[in-house]
ZAMARGU-4260 file (C-alpha; in steps of 0.2 Angstrom, whole numbers, plus 5000, padded with zeros to 4 digits):
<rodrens>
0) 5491/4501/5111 | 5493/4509/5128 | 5505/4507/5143 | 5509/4508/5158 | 5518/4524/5158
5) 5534/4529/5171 | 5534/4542/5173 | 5519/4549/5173 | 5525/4567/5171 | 5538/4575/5162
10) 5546/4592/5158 | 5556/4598/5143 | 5566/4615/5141 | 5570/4617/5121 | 5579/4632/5117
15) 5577/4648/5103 | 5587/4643/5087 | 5593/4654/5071 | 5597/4648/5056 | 5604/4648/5040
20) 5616/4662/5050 | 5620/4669/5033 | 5628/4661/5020 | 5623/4644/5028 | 5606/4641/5020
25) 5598/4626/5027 | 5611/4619/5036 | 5620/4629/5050 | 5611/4634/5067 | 5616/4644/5082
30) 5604/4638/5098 | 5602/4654/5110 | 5598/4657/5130 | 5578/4660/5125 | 5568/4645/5131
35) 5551/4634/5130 | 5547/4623/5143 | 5532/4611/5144 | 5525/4601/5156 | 5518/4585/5151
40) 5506/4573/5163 | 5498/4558/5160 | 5479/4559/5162 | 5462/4547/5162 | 5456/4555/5146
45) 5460/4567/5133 | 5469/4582/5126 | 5473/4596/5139 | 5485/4609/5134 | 5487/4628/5142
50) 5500/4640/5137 | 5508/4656/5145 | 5517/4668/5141 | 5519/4668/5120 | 5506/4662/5109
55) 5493/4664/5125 | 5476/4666/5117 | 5483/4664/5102 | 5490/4645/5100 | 5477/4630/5100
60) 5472/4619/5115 | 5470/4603/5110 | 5474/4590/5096 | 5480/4604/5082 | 5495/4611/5097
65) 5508/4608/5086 | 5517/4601/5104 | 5501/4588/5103 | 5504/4584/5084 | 5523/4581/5088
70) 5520/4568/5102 | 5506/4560/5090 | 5517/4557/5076 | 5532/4549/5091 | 5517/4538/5098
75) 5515/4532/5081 | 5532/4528/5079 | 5534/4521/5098 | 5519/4509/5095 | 5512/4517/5113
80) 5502/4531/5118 | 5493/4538/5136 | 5476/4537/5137 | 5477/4555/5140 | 5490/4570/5141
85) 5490/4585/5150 | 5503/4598/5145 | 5506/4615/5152 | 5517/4626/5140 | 5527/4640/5147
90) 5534/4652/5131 | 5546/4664/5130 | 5551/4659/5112 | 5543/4672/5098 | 5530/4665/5088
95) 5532/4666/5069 | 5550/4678/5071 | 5563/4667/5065 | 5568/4659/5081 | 5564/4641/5079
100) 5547/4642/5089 | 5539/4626/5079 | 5557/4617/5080 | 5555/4621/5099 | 5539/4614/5099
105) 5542/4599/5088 | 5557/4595/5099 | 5549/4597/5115 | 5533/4585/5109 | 5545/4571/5103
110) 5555/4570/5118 | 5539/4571/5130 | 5532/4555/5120 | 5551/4545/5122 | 5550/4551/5139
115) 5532/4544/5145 | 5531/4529/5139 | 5540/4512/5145 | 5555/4509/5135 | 5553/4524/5124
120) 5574/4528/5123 | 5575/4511/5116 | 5560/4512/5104 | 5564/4529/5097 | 5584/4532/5097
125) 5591/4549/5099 | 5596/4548/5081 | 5577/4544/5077 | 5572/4559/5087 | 5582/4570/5075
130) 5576/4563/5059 | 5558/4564/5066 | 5559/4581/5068 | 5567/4587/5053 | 5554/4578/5045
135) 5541/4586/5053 | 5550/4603/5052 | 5554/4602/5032 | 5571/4605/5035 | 5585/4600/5050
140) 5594/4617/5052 | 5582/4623/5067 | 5580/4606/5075 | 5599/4602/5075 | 5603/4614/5086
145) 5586/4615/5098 | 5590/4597/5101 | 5610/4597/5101 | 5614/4615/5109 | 5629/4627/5103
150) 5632/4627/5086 | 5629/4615/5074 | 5632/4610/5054 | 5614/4597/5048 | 5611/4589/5031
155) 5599/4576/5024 | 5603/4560/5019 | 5590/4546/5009 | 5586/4540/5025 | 5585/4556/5035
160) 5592/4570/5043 | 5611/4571/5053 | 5618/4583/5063 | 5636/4587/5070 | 5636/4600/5086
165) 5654/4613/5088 | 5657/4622/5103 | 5656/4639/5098 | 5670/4651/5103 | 5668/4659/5119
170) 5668/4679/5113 | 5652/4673/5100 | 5639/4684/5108 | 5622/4683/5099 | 5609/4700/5101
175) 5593/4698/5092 | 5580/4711/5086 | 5562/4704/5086 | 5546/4714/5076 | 5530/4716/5085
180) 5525/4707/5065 | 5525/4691/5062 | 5534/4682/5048 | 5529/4668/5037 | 5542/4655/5035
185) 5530/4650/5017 | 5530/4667/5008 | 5549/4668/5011 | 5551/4651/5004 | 5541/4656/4989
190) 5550/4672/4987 | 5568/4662/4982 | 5572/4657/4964 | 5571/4639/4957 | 5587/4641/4950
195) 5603/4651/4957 | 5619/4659/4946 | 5634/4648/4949 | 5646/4663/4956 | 5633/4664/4968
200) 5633/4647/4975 | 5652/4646/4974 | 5654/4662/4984 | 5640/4655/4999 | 5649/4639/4998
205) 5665/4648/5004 | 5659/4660/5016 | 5649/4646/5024 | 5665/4637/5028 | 5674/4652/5033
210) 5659/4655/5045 | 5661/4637/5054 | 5680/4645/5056 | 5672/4662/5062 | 5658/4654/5076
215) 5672/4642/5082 | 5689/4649/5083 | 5692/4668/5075 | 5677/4680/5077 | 5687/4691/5068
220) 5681/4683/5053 | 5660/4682/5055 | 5660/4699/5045 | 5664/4693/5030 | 5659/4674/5033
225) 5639/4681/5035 | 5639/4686/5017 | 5625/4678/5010 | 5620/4677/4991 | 5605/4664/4991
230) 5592/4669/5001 | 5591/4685/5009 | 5592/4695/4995 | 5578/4686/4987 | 5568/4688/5003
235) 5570/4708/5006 | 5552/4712/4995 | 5544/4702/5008 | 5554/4708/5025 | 5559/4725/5018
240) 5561/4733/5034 | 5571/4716/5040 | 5583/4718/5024 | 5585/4737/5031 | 5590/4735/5045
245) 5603/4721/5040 | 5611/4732/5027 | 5611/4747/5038 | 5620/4734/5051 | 5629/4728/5036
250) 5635/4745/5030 | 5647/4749/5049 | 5653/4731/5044 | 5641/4724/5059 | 5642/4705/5057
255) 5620/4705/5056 | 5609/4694/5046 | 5591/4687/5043 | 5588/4674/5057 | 5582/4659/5052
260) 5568/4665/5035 | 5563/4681/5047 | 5559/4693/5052 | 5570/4695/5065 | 5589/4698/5064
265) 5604/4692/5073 | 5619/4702/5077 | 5638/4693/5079 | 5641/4706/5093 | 5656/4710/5103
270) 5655/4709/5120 | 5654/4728/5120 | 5643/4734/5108 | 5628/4747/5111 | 5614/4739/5101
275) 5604/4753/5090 | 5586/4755/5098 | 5575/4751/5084 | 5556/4757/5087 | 5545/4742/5087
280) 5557/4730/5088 | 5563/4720/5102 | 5580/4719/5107 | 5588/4704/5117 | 5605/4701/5121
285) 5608/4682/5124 | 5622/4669/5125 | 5624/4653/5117 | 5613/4640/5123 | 5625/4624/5124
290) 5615/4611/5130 | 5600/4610/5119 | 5584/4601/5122 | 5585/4597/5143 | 5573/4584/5150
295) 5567/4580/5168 | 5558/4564/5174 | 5547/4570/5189 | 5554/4566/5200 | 5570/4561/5193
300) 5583/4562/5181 | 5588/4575/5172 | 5594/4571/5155 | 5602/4579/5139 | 5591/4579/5123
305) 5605/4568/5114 | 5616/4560/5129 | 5615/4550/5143 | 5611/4558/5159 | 5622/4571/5167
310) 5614/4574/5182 | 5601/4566/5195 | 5592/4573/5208 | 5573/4581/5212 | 5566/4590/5199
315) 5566/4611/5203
</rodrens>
């Protein structure tokens, strides 16, 4: 049915993720100062949707946007929906990289829906938000973070997904090399084995804890906690210049791995380190992101994705 909707225009700012971060397949997420933001506005009529900056001429402009599928399926679930949206779409996340651009997207759709129609933080809770996403998404280990900020541990329970957020320690620095090429999250899916050797899973299960230890409290550890047995390995026949780089990394005992299924790579950096300059590739140095998903009500309030608000005053 439709509503009367307040307000009538809303903005979102979801941030880059990486996952798996290593050893943590699926389950583990770093969110990272590289940010979305969308522009959502009531209209008469109709689908409206213009992007800048990446994915311009490139991403779909109407119903297939995957920002317009996300708030389809929260409408759905809201029992509400506009008679029309417009959204305006500002990207600065790569498409297809590694970096969580669909969970961004996702994300960013969900909350635009909660946020424009009348009692939409009661219809769909923030817990509902998460699940939501992770179902759209496949898997929680993107959206975890893009909606919770820092660092953060997701798994999947019968009736959905859950998250916990950590405060990551203060020297984590993340620098990240991005292809000009794209990566497909399905073909590196395809590349792992059904089955795994068990000395395999027992060695990820311990350097996934030790990396929780690592990102929270003793960076001198994230070397050795980013070993990874399960998935990267697989992956390297279809990333092989990804899997070079992360072993050449690898090799001066450079805390680097495969960002979320690729093909871009994330470096554990210290403060000081002089990034190599890979040709081709894209390097950016970034801090944590620890607020995740940020909404404002124009004009209005600004609130955290997963809290109540933290700050009021005109929208920028």
């Amino acid at each position: 049915m439709t509503a009367a909707q307040t307000p009538r225009i809303a903005r979102v700012r979801v941030p880059a993720t990486c996952a798996n971060l290593g050893p943590g397949f699926d389950a583990l997420g770093l969110a990272i100062a590289l940010h979305d933001e969308i522009t959502a506005r009531v209209t008469a009529r109709g689908i409206s949707v213009s992007v800048t900056g990446e994915g311009s001429g490139e991403l779909p402009t109407g119903q297939d946007h995957l920002v317009v599928r996300a708030m389809d399926a929260a409408f759905d679930v809201l029992g509400q929906r506009p008679s029309g949206v417009e959204l305006q779409c500002r990207n600065t996340i790569p498409q297809a990289r590694g970096l969580g651009s669909s969970s961004a997207a996702i994300v960013a759709g969900i909350l635009l829906a909660r946020a424009l129609v009348a009692g939409g933080d009661e219809a769909l809770s923030d817990d509902a938000v998460l699940r939501l996403a992770a179902s759209m998404e496949g898997h929680p280990d993107n959206v975890a973070p893009c909606i919770l900020g820092g660092f953060t541990i997701a798994w999947t329970q019968p009736d959905g997904a859950r998250a916990v957020r950590l405060d990551p320690a203060g020297s984590v620095h993340p620098v990240v090399f991005v292809p000009q090429g794209r990566g497909l999250t399905a073909a590196a899916r395809a590349a792992l084995p059904s089955v795994v050797p068990h000395r395999d899973a027992a060695a990820n299960v311990g350097r996934a804890a030790l990396l929780v230890h690592a990102v929270t409290s003793d960076p001198s550890h994230l070397f050795p906690a980013t070993e990874d047995r399960l998935h990267q390995g697989y992956r390297a026949e279809v990333m092989p210049e990804t899997a070079s780089i992360v072993n050449e990394l690898r090799g001066k005992e450079i805390p680097a791995v495969v960002s979320g299924a690729g093909p871009s790579v994330l470096v554990f950096a210290e403060a000081d380190w002089v990034p190599p300059v890979l040709p081709g590739w894209r390097t950016h140095r970034l801090t944590v992101d620890e607020t995740g998903a940020m909404l404002t009500l124009l004009p209005g309030t600004v609130k955290h994705a997963e809290q109540d608000a933290v700050a009021t005053g005109p929208a920028s």
